[in-house]
N, C-alpha and C positions, 0 to 999 in steps of 0.2 A: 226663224232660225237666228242665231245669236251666237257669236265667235267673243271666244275670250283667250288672249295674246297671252302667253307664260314665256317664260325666257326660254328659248331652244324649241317652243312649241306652241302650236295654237289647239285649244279646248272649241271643240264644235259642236254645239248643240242643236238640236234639230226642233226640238221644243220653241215655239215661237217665245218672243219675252214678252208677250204679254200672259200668256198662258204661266210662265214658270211665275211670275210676278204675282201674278194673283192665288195661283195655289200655295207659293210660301208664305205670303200675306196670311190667307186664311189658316194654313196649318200653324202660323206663329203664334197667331190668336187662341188657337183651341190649347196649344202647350200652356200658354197663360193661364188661360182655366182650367186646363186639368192640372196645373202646378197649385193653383188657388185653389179649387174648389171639390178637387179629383171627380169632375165631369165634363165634359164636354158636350156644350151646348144642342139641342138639336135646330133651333134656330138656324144657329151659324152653319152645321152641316146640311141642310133642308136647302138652306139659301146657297152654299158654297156648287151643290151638285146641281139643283137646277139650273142656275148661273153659267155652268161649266156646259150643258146639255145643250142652254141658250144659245149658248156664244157658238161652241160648235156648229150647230146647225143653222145659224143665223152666215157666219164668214165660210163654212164649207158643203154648206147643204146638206142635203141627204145623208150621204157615206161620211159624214164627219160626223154625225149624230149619231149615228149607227156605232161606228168607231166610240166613240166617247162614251157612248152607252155600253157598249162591250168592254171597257175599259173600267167603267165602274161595278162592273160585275164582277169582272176576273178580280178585282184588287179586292171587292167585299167579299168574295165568295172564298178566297184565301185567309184570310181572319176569319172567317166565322164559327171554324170548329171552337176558336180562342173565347169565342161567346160563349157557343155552346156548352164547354168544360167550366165556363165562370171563369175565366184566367184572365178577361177584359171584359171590358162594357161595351152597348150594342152602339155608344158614341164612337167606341174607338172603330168599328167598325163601319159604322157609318162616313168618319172621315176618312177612311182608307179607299173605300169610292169614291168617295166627294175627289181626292185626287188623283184617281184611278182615270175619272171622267176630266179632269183637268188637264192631265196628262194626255188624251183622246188616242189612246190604241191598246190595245189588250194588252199587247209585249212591255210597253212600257208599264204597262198596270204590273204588269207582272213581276218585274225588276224593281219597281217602287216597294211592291208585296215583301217582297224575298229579302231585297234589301231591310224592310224594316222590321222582319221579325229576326233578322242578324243582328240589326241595332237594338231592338227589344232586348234580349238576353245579352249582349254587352250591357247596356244598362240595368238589366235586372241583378247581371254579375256585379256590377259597380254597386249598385243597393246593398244587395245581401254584405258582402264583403265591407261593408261602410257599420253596417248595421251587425256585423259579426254573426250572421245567419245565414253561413255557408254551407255546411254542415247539413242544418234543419233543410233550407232550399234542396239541395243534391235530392235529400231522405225522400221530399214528399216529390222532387218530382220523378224518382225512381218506382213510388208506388202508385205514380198517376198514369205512369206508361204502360202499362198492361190494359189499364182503363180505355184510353185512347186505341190501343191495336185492337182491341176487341170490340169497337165498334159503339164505346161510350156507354156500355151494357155491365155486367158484374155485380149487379143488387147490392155488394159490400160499399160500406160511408169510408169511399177515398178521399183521401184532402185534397184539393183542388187549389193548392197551393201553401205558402207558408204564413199566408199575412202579409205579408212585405209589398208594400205598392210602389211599383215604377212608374211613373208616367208613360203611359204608352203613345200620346201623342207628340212627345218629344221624340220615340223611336220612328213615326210618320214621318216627323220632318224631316229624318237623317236619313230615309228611307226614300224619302223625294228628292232630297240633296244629291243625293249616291248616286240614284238614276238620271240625274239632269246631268250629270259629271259626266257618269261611267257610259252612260246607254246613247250610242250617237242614231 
């Protein structure tokens, strides 16, 4: 746990700092390359999650691995329709666990989740609108919703988006930021 002093208040986090440290370590890394390379390595998430698995159950035994392990399910299991429709890569989803588990408890997985597909779509807003493909954005994903409530089925070729690539491990980061802040 780690206290950070602001004027009028202290920030309490419950999240050890080593934990917060190394999962923003790792998620900064994966922003770099999917800014560079728009992928994210499996390397770096392979190594980020087992590491996170490690350490858990190395400093808390048992129910900390359990924990961290339930944490990186809830957080991948949350992205994964985002796979599944093609609207992200199975990296992005992959690092959404890798800090699900770094994180070490579902709840927090979960806050991390939620958090970053709010940042996601800020940023995806920020793209389109940069890029003048607000309009187009809105269009396709008004004909991708019927898609997604019907359970991904509809035989009809919906767009699965507009083209417009956001970084979405930048939206993980803000998404891990949010809940190290927000989530005591």
């Amino acid at each position: 746990m780690f206290r950070v002093s602001q004027p009028g208040s202290t920030l309490t986090v419950n999240t050890p700092l080593w934990t917060a440290v190394a999962m923003i370590l790792v998620t900064a890394i994966a922003v770099r390359e999917d800014l560079r390379t728009h992928r994210i390595p499996n390397w770096l998430v392979g190594t980020a999650l087992s590491l996170a698995l490690l350490v858990h159950g190395i400093l808390g035994g048992w129910p900390a691995l359990l924990a961290a392990l339930a944490g990186a399910v809830v957080a991948g299991l949350i992205l994964l329709p985002g796979w599944l429709l093609k609207l992200m890569g199975a990296g992005d989803v992959k690092l959404m666990a890798a800090v699900g588990a770094w994180l070490g408890t579902p709840r927090l997985a979960l806050f991390a989740a939620l958090f970053s597909l709010i940042a996601g779509g800020v940023i995806s807003l920020a793209v389109a609108i940069r890029r003048r493909a607000v309009r187009r954005t809105l269009r396709d994903a008004a004909l991708l919703a019927p898609r997604i409530v019907s359970g991904l089925g509809g035989g009809a070729d919906v767009p699965v988006g507009s083209g417009i690539r956001a970084p979405k491990a930048l939206a993980i980061l803000a998404g891990a930021l949010l809940t190290l802040w927000w989530c005591p």
